[in-house]
N, C-alpha and C positions, 0 to 999 in steps of 0.2 A: 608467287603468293601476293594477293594483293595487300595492297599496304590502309589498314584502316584511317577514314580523317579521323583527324582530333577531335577534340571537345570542341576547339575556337576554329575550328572550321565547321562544322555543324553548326555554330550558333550562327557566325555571318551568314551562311547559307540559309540559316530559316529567316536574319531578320532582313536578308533581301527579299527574300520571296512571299513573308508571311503577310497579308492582309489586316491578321489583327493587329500586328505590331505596328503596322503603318498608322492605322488607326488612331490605336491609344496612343501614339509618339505626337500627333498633329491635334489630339484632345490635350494633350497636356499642354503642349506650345499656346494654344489658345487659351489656356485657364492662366497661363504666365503674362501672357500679352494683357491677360483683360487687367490686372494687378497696376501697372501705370495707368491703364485707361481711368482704372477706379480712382484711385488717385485723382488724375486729372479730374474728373467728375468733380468729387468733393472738392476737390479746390476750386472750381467753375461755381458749385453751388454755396461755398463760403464767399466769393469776392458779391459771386451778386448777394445773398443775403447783407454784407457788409454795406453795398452800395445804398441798398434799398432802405438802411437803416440808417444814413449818413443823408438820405434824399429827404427821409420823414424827419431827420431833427432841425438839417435846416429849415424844412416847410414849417414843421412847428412852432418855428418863433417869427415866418417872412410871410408864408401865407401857404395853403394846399391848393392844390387842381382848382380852377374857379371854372365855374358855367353862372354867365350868367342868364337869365331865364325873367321877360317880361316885356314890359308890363303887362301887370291885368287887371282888367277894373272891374273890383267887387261890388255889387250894389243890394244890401240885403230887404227882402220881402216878406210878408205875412201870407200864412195860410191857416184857414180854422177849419175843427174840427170839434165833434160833439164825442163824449164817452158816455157807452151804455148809462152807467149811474148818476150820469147829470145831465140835465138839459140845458145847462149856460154855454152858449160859446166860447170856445176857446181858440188862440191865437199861437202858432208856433213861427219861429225865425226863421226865413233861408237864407241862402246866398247865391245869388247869379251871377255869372262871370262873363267877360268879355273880352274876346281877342283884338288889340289892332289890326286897322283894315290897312294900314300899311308901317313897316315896320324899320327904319333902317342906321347904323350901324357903322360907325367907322370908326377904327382903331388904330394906336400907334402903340406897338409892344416893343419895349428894352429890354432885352434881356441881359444877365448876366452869370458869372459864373463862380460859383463858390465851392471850396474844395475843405475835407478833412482827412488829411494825407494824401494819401495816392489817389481818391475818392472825387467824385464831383459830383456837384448838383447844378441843375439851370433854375435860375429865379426871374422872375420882369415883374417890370411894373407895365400896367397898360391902363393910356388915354384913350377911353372911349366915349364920343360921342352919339347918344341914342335920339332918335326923335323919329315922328310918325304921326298917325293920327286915329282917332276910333269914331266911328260911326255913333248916330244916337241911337242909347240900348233900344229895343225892342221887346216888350212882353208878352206883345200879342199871339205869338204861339202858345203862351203857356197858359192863355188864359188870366193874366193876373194885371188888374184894374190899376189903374195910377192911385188910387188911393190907399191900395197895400203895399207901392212901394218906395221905401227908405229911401228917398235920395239922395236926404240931407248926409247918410251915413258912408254914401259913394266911397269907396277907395283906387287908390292906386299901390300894385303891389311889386317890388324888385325881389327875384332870387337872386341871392347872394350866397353860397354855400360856405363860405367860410371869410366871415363878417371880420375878423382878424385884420384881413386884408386892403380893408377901405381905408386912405389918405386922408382923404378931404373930404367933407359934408358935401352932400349932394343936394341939390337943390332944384323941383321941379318947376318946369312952366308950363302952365295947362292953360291953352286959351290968354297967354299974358301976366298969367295971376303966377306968384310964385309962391310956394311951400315948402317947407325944408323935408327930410324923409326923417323917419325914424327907426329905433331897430323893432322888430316884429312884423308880424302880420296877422289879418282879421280872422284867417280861417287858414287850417292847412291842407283844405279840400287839392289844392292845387299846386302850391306853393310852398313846400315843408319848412324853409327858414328864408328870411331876408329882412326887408324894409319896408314900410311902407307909408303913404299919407294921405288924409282926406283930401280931394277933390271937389269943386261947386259943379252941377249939373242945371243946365238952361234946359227951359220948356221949349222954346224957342229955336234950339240950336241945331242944326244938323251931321255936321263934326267938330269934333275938340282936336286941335293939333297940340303937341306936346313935346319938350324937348327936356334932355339933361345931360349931366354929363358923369363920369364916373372915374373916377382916377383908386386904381385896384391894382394889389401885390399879391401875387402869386407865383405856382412854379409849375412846374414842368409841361402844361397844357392850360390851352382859354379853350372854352368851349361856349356855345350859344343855344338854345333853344329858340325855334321860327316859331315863333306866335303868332305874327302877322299873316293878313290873307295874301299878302304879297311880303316878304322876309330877303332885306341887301345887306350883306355883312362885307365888308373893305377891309382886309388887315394888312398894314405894312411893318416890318420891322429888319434888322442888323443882321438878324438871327441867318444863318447860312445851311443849317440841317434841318428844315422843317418836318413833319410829317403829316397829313392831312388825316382826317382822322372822323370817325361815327358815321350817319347815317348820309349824306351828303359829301361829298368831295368840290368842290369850287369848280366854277363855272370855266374860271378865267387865275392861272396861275403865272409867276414866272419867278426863278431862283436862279440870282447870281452871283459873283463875291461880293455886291451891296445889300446881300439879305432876299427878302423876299414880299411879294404883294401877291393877295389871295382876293378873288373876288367870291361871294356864295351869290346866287337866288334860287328862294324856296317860297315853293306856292303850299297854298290849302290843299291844293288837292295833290302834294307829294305825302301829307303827314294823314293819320291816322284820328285825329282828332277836328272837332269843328270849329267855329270859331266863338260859339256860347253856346254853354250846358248849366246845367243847375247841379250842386251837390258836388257828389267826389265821382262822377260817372267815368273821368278821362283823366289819365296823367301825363303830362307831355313831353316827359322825359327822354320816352321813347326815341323822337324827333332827334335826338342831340347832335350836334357836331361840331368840327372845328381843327385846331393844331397842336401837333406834340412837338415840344423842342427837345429836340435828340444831341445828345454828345455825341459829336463825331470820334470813332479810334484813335484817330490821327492826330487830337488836340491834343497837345503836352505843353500847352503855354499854362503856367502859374503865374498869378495875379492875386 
């Protein structure tokens, strides 16, 4: 007679052979597995929320991301028109903008490194030197006579995103003549926030060269807008982790343990825009670029 298996030998016997059991054994092991992973997760997505909060308090009080963005010279104009109900002429304001025809650029950024616990943020200061030159405006395309337009009212305009950040008065030289900047600007056709100052325009003239300088706190990225019809950005700095960064990467780089030097050149005809329009037709933001100062993993020096 043969001798029946057991109960616990049927069961080994099915759960070696059985497919479903395989199954739901290696679906469970994966619903276990994912439990640390999740874990891990939320504690990945707490440190960086913690950091990125620990990044914006110290920008908040040293300075945020800067781009700076310019110059451009506003020079506003008249234009008239008649309404059905009246026959008096009448006169409405524009504004026509000008890009320099050559544009360029050299910086010397400090960075440094500020911490709130385990947390780090990158802050700099950066010397930069701007100068260039603009062509004399032109209206002839647009049809509009030197007697409609302002000159007397000419600007010059700096984006500065976050004004916080300015040391020292900035002071332009246009043509030799100097004028201090102020905060605002004439119009935000172009320019949503910065500085700006009047400018004297020669009948006579055929460029204005112009130079200033800009000493600016910010953190984690400098960024530039190429205005120019020809646009040279030079940045040197300490900084060991760079990251290049928007729509341009540098011509000319090199990163050692003294930091790093970035060369840019950008033409007109890399950017999307031209170098004078009237109104709010272009915004040149687009263009951006420049460098992000990265924490390296590896840094665990406190200071």
């Amino acid at each position: 007679m043969t001798e029946q298996p057991s109960f616990f030998e049927k069961l080994g016997t099915w759960i070696r052979n059985s497919i479903t059991f395989k199954i739901v054994s290696i679906a469970i092991l994966i619903l276990l597995l994912l439990i640390p992973t999740g874990m891990i997760a939320d504690l990945i997505w707490e440190r960086q929320s913690r950091q990125e909060s620990v990044v914006n308090e110290i920008s908040s009080s040293w300075g945020n991301e800067q781009t700076l963005t310019g110059p451009v010279l506003t020079i506003p104009y008249l234009t008239y028109y008649k309404t059905d109900d009246d026959e008096e002429l009448k006169s409405l304001r524009n504004n026509a903008f000008f890009l320099p025809n050559t544009l360029n650029i050299d910086g010397d950024v400090n960075p440094e490194l500020r911490y709130r616990g385990i947390f780090e943020a990158v802050v700099y200061s950066a010397i930069l030197n701007v100068s260039g030159e603009f062509n004399q405006p032109d209206f002839s395309d647009w049809n509009i006579g030197n007697k409609d337009i302002l000159w007397e009212e000419a600007t010059i305009s700096v984006g500065i995103p976050d004004m916080r950040g300015i040391n020292d008065k900035i002071e332009l030289d246009w043509e030799s003549v100097k004028s201090e900047f102020k905060p605002g600007v004439p119009t935000r056709d172009v320019i949503e926030k910065g500085i700006s100052t009047r400018v004297v325009m020669k009948d006579s003239a055929k460029k204005y060269a112009f130079n200033f300088n800009v000493n600016l706190n910010g953190s984690s990225s400098l960024n530039f807008t190429p205005l120019g019809a020809e646009t040279v950005v030079n940045l040197k700095s300490s900084w060991k982790n760079p990251s290049f960064s928007g729509q341009f990467l540098p011509d000319e780089r090199e990163i050692n343990e003294d930091g790093f030097t970035a060369t840019w050149k950008v033409l007109q005809l890399n950017r999307d825009f031209p170098q004078q329009w009237r109104g709010n037709s272009y915004k040149p933001y687009s263009s951006v670029f420049g460098v992000d100062l990265m924490v390296a993993l590896t840094n665990t020096k406190r200071t």
